[in-house]
N, C-alpha and C positions, 0 to 999 in steps of 0.2 A: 122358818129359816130367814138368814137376812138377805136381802134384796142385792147387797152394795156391798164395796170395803170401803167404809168410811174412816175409820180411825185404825193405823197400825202400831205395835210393838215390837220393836226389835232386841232381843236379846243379845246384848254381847256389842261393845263398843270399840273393836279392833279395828283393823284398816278396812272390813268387808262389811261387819257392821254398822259404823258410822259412814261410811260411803253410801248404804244402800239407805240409809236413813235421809241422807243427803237429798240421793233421786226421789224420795218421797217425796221430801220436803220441794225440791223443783218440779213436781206435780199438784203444791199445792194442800199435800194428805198429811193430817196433822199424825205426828209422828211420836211415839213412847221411847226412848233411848234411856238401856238398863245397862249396870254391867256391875260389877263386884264388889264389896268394900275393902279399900288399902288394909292390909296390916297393921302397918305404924304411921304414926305424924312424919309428916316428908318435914326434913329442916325450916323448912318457909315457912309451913304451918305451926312449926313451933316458937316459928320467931312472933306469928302474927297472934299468939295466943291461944288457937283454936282447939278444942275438946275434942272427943271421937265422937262426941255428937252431934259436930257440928254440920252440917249438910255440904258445906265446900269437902271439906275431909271426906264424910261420906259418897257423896259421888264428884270423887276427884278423878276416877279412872271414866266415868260416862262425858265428866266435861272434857279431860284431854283427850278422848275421841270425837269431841265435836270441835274440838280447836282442832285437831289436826286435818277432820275433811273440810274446813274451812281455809288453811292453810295449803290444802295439797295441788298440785302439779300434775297432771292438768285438773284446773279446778272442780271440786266436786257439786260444789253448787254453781246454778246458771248466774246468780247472783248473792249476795253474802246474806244480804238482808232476807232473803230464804228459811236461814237458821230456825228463823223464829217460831217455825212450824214444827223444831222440833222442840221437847220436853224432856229433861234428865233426870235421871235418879238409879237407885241403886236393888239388887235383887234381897236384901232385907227390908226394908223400910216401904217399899212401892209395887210389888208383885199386888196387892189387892188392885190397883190402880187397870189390870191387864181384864177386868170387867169390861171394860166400855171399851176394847180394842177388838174391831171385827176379822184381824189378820194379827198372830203372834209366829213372827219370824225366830228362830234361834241361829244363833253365829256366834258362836261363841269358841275354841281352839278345836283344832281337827281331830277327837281327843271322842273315844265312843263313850265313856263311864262319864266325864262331865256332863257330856251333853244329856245323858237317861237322867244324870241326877236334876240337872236344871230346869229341865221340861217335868218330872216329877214333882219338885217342888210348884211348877206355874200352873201345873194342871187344876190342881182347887181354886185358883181364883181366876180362871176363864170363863168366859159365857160358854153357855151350851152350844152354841151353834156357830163358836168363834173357829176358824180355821188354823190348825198350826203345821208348818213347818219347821224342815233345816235347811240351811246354806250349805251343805256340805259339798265336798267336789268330789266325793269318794265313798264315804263311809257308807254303807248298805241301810236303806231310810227305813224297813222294816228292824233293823238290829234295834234302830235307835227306839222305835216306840212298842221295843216284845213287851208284854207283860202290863202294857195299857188298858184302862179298862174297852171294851169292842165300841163303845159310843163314838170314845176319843181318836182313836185308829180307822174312823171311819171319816175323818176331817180330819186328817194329817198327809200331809205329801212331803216329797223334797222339792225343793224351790231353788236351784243352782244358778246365780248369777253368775254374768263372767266379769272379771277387773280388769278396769275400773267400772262399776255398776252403770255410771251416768252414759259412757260411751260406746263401751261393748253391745249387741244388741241384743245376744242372746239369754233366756232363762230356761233351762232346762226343767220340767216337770216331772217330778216320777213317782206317780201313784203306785203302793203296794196292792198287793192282791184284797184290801180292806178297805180302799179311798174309794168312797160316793164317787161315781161320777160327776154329779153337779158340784162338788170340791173343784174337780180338774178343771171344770167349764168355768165356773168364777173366777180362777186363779189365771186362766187363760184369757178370759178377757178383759179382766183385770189390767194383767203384766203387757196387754201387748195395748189397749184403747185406754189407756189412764197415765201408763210409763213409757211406753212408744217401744214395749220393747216385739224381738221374734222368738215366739214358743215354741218349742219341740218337746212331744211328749216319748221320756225315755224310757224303758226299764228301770227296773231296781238293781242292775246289773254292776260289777264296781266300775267305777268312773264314768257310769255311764255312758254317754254317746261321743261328747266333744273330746271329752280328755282320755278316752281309751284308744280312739284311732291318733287324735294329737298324738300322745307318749308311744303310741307305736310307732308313728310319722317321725317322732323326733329322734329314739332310740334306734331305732333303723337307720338313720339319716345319719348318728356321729357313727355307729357300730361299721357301717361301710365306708365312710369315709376315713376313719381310724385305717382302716384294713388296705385302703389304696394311697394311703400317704395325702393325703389329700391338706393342705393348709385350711383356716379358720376362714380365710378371706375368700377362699377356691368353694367351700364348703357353703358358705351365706352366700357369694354370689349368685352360687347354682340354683341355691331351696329357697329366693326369693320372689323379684317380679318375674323374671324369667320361665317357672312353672306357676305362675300365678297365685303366687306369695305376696303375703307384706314384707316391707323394705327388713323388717328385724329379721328376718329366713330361720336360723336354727340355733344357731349361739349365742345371736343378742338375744332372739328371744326367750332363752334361758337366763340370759343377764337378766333381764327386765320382770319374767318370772320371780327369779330369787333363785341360786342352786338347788338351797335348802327346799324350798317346793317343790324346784322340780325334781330333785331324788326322791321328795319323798312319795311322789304320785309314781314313781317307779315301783318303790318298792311296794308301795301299798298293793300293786297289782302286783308283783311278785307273790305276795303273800295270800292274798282272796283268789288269785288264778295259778294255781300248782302247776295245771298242765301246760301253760305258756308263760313259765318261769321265765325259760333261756328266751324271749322274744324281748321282755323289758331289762333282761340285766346287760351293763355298759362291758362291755371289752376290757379287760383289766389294765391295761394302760391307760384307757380315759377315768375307771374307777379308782387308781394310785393317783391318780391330776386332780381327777373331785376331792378324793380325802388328803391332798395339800395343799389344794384351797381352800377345803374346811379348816385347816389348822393356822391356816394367814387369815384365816375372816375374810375370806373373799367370796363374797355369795353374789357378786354381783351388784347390778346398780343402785342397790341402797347402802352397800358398803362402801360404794365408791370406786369399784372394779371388780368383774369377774373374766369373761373372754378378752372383756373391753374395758379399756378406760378411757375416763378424755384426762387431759397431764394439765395441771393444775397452773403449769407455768405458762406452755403454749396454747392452750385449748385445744391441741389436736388429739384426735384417737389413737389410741395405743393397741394392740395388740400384744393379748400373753402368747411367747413362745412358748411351747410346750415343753421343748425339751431342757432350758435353761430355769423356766417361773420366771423370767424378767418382764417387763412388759417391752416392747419394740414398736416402730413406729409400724402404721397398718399399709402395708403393700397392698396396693391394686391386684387382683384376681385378672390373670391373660390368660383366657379362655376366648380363643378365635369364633368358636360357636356363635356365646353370646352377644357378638359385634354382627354378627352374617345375620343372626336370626331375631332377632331382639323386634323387628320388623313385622315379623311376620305373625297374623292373628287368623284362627284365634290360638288357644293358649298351646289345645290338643295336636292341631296340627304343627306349631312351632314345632314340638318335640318329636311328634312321628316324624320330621326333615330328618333331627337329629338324628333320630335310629336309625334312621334309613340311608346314612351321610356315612363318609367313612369316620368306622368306631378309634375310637378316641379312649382314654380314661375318663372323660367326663360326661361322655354321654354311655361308657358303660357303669358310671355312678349313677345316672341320673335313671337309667334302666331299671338299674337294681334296687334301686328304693321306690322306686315310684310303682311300680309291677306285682310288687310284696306288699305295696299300702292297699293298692286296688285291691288283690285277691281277701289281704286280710280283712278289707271292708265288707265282702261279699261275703266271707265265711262268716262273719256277725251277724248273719241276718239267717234268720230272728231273733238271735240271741238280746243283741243291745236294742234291735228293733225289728218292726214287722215288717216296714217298709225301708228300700233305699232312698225315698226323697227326706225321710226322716234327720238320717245321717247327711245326705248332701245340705242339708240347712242345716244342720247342725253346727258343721265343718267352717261353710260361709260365715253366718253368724255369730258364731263361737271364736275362730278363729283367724276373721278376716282373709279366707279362702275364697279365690276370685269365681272358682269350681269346687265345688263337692267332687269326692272320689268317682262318683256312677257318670254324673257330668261330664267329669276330663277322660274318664274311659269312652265315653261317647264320641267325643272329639280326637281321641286318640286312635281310633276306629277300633270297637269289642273282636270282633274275627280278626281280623290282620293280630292285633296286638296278642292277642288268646292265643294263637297257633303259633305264633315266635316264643311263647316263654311257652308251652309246650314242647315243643323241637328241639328247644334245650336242658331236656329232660325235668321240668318243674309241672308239679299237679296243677292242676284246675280246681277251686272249689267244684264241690259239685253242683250246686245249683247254678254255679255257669255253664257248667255241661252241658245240663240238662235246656236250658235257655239255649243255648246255643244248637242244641239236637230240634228242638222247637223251631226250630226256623228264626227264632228273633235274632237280629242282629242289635240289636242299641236299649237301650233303660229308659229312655222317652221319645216317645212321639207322639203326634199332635192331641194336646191334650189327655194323654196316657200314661203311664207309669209299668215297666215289667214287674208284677208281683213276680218275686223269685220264690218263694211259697205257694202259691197256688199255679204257678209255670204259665202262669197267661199274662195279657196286658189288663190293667185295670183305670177307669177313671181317675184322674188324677183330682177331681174335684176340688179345684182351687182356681177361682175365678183370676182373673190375666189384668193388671195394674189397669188404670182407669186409659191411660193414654195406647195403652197395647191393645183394648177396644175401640178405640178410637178410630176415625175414619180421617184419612191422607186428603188433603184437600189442594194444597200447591207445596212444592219444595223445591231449595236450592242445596249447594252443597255448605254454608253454612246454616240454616233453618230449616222450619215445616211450617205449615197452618194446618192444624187436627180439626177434626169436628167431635166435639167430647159429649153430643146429643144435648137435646134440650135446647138448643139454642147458643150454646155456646162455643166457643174457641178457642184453642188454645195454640200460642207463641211458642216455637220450640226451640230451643238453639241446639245446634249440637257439631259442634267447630272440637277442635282440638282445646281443651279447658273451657271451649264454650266462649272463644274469643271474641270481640264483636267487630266486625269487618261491612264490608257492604252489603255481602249476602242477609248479615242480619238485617242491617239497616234496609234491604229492598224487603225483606219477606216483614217487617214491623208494617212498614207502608201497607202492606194487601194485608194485613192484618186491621189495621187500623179503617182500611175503608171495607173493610169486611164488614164492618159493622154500623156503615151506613145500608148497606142490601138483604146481607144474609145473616148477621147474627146478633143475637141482644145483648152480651159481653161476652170478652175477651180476659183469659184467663195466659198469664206469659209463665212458664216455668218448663222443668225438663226433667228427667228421669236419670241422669249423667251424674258423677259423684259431686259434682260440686255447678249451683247457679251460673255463675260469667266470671273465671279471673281479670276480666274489663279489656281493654281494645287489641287488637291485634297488632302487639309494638314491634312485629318483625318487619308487616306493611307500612308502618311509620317511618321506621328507622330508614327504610329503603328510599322510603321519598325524602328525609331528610338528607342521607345523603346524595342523591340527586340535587338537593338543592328547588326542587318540585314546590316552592314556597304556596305558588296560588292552588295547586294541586292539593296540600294540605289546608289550607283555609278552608277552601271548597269541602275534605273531608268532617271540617269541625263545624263548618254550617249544616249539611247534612244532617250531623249527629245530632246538633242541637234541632235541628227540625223534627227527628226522630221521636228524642223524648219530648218535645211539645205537642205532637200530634197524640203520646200516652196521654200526656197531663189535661190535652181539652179535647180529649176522643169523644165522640157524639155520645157512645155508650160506656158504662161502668166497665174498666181493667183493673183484675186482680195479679198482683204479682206475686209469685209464691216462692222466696227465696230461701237458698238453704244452704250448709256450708260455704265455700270460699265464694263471696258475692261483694268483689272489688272493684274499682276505681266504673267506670262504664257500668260495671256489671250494675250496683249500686245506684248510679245514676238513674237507670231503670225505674229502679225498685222507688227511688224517691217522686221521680215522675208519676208517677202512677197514683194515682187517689186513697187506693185504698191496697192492703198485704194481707197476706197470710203467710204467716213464716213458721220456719221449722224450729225447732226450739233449738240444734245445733243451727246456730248461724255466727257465720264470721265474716264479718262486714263493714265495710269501711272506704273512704274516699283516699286512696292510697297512693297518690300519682306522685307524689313529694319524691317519694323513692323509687322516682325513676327523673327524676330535675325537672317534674311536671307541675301543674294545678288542676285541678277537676274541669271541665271547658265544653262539656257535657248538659249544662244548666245544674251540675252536681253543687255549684257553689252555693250559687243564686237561692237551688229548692232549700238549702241546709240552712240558709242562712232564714230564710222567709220563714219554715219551721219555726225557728229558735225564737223567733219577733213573736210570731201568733199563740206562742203557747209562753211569752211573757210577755205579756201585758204590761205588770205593773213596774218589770223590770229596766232599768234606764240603760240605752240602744248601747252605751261601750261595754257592759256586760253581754250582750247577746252577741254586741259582734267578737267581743275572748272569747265567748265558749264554740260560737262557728270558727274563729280562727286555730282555737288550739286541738280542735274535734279535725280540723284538715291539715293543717300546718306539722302537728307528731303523728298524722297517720296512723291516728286512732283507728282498730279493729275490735267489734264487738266480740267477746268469749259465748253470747250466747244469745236467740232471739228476745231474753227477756234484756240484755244490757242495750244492744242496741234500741227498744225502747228508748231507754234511760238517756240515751244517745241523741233521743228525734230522728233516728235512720227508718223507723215503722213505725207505724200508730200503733195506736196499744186498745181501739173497740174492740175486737177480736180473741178468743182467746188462740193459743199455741198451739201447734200441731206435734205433737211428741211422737208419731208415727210415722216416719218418713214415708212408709206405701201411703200414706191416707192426704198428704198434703195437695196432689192435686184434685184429690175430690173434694176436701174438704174447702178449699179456693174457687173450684167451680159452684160449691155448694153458698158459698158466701156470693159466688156475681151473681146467680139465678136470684139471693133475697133483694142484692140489687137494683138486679133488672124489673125486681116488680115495683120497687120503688118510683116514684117520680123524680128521674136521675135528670140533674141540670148540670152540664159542662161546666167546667168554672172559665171567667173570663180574663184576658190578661191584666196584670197588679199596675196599675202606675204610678202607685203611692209609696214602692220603698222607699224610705230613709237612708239620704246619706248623711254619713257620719263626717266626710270632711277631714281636715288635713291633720285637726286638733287629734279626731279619734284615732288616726293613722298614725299621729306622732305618736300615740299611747301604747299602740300594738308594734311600734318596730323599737320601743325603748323595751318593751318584753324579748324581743327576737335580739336586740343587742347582750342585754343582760345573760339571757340562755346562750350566747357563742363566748361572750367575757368569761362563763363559768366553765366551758367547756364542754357542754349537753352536746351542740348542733357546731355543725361547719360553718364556714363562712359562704358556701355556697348555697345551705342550708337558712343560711340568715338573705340572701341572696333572691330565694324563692321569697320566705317570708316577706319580706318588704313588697314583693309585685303580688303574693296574697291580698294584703294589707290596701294594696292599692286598689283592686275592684271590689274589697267589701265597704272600703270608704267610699267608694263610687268615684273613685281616680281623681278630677282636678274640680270635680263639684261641690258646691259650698257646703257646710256642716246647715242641715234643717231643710236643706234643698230636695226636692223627690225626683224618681227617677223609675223608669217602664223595668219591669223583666227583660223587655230586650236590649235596653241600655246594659244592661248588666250582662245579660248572653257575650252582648260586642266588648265587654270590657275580657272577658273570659276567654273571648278568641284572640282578644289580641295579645293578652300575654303567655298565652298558651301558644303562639307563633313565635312571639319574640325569643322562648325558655327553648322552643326548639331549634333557634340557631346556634344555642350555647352549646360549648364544646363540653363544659361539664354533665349537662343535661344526657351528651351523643354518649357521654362513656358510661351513664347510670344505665343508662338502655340498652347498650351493650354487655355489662355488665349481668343485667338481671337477666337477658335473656340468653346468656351463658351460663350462669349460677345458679338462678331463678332466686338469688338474692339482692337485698339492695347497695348500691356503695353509697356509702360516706365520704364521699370526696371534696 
């Protein structure tokens, strides 16, 4: 047997195919990319001459699946230059080719007789010991391989990614009653220690786990809302954050689905579940809506509108009225609840208020849907799974479900909640019954899971993320200092977006001299959805307008003392950065010697869009980068590429661009497993710490560039506002850029310390904060949370 999956094929070059080839390919896994031969010569190919034998023709459907996940929104590769990992060709001419491929995926249409045929035909030119799957999101994984020989049915599973491949985290697994176990085990650590993704191992059941309580979640969700009048807008407000949704709740995220999809995952369980027909079929007035949607082509956001549009002329969102088909502009949702309670965490008890609050029509919608998904989740089990924590990861990472069903019934309290939808003459599964006759009250505790099968609690056997082991050493109310054993430390933030305020900047301090007494490095990262959206501009804005000028100086000395104590800390700091990691937050990350970043990271020195500059030492570190790693490059090029990397508020799409960027070194490789990134950071300071780690010493050798380089870079920033890229207050920053990467009134070939440079950073970081333009970006974004252009 093979050890690894070292080479994949993916059959089938559609938007699931070529995506997942994509996430290979950003793993690095050389990738097989098959898909059909055209019919006939497309006109272009007839203009350019070309035969049916010519290999463009021939896999003209595998390349336009690799142009379009090279093209796609949001991007399918971390970077473009990825591609190259994968290989094209077509299922005539290159099926022998599927020898040397230790993993043969099929994705090819949702279609049971294609698919038998296509894995029939691939079956004689696999290796014996090659694993195959399907991508399907429904179809039954034993239908697809009956009639296999029992070798091949013994190394087959389904393999269910969710879209987009690169983002979603979940792959669902679903062994038939014939799949080796050691299939399931490779494919599992495969999908989650190679792709970063979370495995759930499902039944063979239809839609297995994600998308059978999903479409019940969702069919539930318009079927009661149809029934109480309820608007589009009343409907997505309620089934989003509010019950611990993503922002799409239940209509966009149909738009975003595709209609088309999503009836068809309806009916498909309509059709494989007899007995729970009437639970997926739509209300006949939302099904006469679908099929007049259907007949405008309106399936939603790749048409160009389904519930939603945005208007071509204004940008804004539209909303379809239902009862005219016209679109209308989108009315705010006034729902008094969600203003009272929006507050209040966590998610289960928000809602217990509401039921317990006087009833309303919106919290008896939000009763009746949400009461009917718990029970039906419970009544699934065994069916879709053995276990409930099965489905609660499912949900999460399938769905971006903030709770799993068992979860928000936990928090929604099991007895209270149980007894009120009994009282009002509704059954119980009965393995809640019987749970509940048990004396249990809740589906977890410490460390436990309630088997609803065996009616007892059982080990939950899954070890608690590296910092939930961790030992509490000092905290404020914005940070912690952990003890992650071994000798190391770890920085936590955990502020509201993980702002950076003083509490950070004190608890960095006792971090940083932690590791002249008690530790051998220091690990800064956090377990929160996103690294540091960078400083706390509500605490800014406030001293600003106070007018608090020495007050803010004092703040931006601090901060720069902060990241210099990372940058020449006694001991080796790892920073482990990961999504939204801005303006400060960044700062950090550049201070710091050495990263370990997630491979989603989005990152970037962003203070422009807010009438700021980086003032942090963000300038200085980016700019000192860009010198060191060109050498042979002459300094007005290094200082455009630092000027136009801070000046358009460049943000990296992915840990491997910002590389590309100089925001991270690139000795290290990626961490594609978001759980694993602080271990895998601790596990790089330990190789550190055995090292003979020498602080680095202050630079006094920068290069100023002088007046000459500075007229070069603000005749760029003229030209960009004459065209109409950038404002003129835009060009406004640019010039006081411009002026501390030239090193202000210092001669061109002249040197200059790091802290000449710090002082050049605070001072126009002072000056931009008495502009009134500057006070209205920052007002602004911390209204919007977007930037103005003014």
């Amino acid at each position: 047997m093979r050890s690894a999956i070292r080479r994949v094929a993916v059959l089938g070059a559609g938007t699931m195919g070529a995506q997942i080839a994509a996430h290979l390919a950003n793993a690095a896994v050389p990738c097989l990319l098959l898909d059909r031969i055209p019919d006939e010569l497309s006109e272009q190919e007839q203009k350019k001459k070309l035969t049916r034998a010519h290999p463009e023709f021939r896999n003209r459907f595998a390349r336009s699946g690799l142009d379009f996940a090279l093209k796609a929104k949001p991007a399918a590769f971390f970077t473009p230059d990825l591609a190259g990992y994968i290989e094209i060709g077509n299922f005539e001419d290159d099926l022998a080719r599927l020898a040397q491929c230790d993993w043969i995926i099929e994705a090819i249409v949702e279609n049971l007789e294609p698919k038998r045929q296509l894995l029939q035909r691939a079956l004689p030119h696999a290796a014996e010991d090659a694993i195959l799957s399907s991508n399907t999101s429904g179809i039954p994984i034993h239908s697809i391989a009956s009639g296999f020989p029992a070798a091949r049915r013994r190394r087959w599973a389904g393999t269910h990614f969710f879209n987009p491949p690169r983002y979603m985290r979940l792959v669902e697994i679903i062994p038939t009653a014939d799949t080796d176990l050691e299939v399931v085990g490779t494919l599992s650590e495969f999908c989650e220690r190679f792709l970063g993704k979370q495995t759930v191992i499902a039944k063979d059941t239809p839609n297995f786990i994600a998308n059978r309580i999903g479409s019940f979640a969702a069919v539930s969700t318009i079927r009661v809302g149809s029934e109480m009048g309820l608007t589009l807008e009343e409907v997505d407000a309620l089934t989003g954050p509010f019950i611990g949704r993503p922002k799409s709740a239940t209509f966009r995220l149909a738009d975003i689905v595709g209609l088309d999809v999503f009836t068809y995952v309806g009916k498909n369980l309509q059709e494989l579940l007899p007995d729970e027909r009437a639970l997926f079929e739509m209300p006949e007035p939302v099904s006469a809506l679908l099929r007049g949607m259907f007949e405008k082509g309106m399936l939603g956001e790749k048409t160009g509108g389904g519930f939603y549009r945005k208007d071509r002329a204004s940008g804004e969102i539209q909303t379809l009225d239902l009862k005219t088909m016209e679109y209308r502009p989108r009315q705010k949702a006034r729902i008094p609840a969600l203003d009272l309670l929006a507050a209040v965490e966590p998610v289960g008890e928000r809602l217990q208020k509401m039921f317990k609050g006087v009833p309303d029509k919106y919290s008896r919608f939000l009763w009746e849907t949400v009461m009917p998904l718990l029970c039906y989740s419970a009544e699934k089990v065994p069916e879709i799974s053995d276990v409930p924590v099965a489905i609660d990861d499912a949900m999460r990472w399938g769905y971006n479900w903030e709770l799993g069903p068992f979860q928000l019934w936990d928090q929604l309290g099991v007895q209270w909640s149980a007894q009120k939808w009994k009282s009002e003459g509704h059954p119980l599964p009965q393995n809640i019954e019987r749970m509940l006759q048990s004396g249990a009250s809740s589906f977890y505790r410490d460390g436990e899971y309630f088997d609803l099968a065996a009616g007892k609690y059982a080990p939950l056997n899954r070890a608690p993320e590296i910092l939930k082991r961790s030992t509490l050493v000092q905290k404020n109310d914005g940070a912690s200092l952990r003890d992650l054993g071994d000798g190391v430390a770890c920085l936590e933030f955990h502020s509201k977006m993980n702002t950076l305020g003083p509490d950070a900047v004190e608890m960095t301090d006792a971090a940083i001299q932690s590791l002249n007494s008690r530790f051998d490095a220091l690990v800064i990262g956090n377990d929160a959805e996103n690294f540091s959206a960078g400083a706390n501009l509500m605490m800014l804005l406030l001293e600003i307008q106070d007018e608090n000028w020495d007050d803010i100086d004092l703040m931006i000395r601090r901060f720069q003392r902060m990241t210099g104590s990372i940058k020449f800390a006694p001991r080796p700091v790892v920073a482990a950065p990961f999504g939204l990691t801005l303006g400060g937050g960044a700062e950090i990350c550049l201070a710091a010697r050495y990263c370990q970043p997630f491979a989603e990271l989005y990152m970037g020195l962003v203070e422009v869009g807010v009438g700021l500059i980086p003032a942090g030492g963000g300038t200085k570190e980016l700019f000192l980068r860009n010198l060191d790693l060109s050498a042979d490059v002459p300094l007005e090029k290094v200082l455009r590429r630092t000027f136009e990397t801070i000046g358009m508020a460049r943000v990296s799409q992915s840990a491997r661009e910002a590389r590309a960027m100089n925001l991270v070194g690139s000795c290290v490789p990626l961490t594609l497993q978001r759980s694993r990134l602080i271990e895998d950071a601790k596990r790089q300071a330990l190789y550190l710490a055995s090292q003979a780690h020498r602080p680095p010493v202050e630079r006094k050798d920068v290069p100023a560039g002088g007046e000459d380089a500075r007229a070069l870079l603000e005749l760029g920033v003229h030209m960009m506002m004459r065209a109409g890229y950038i404002s003129e207050y835009d060009a406004h920053i640019g010039r006081r850029l411009a002026w501390i990467l030239t090193g202000g009134n210092r001669l061109a070939g002249s040197l200059m310390s790091e802290q000449e440079m710090l002082d050049l950073e605070r001072e126009v970081f002072l000056s931009l904060c008495g502009e009134r333009s500057t006070q209205e970006r920052i007002q602004h974004m911390l209204k919007t949370g977007k930037p103005l252009r003014n």
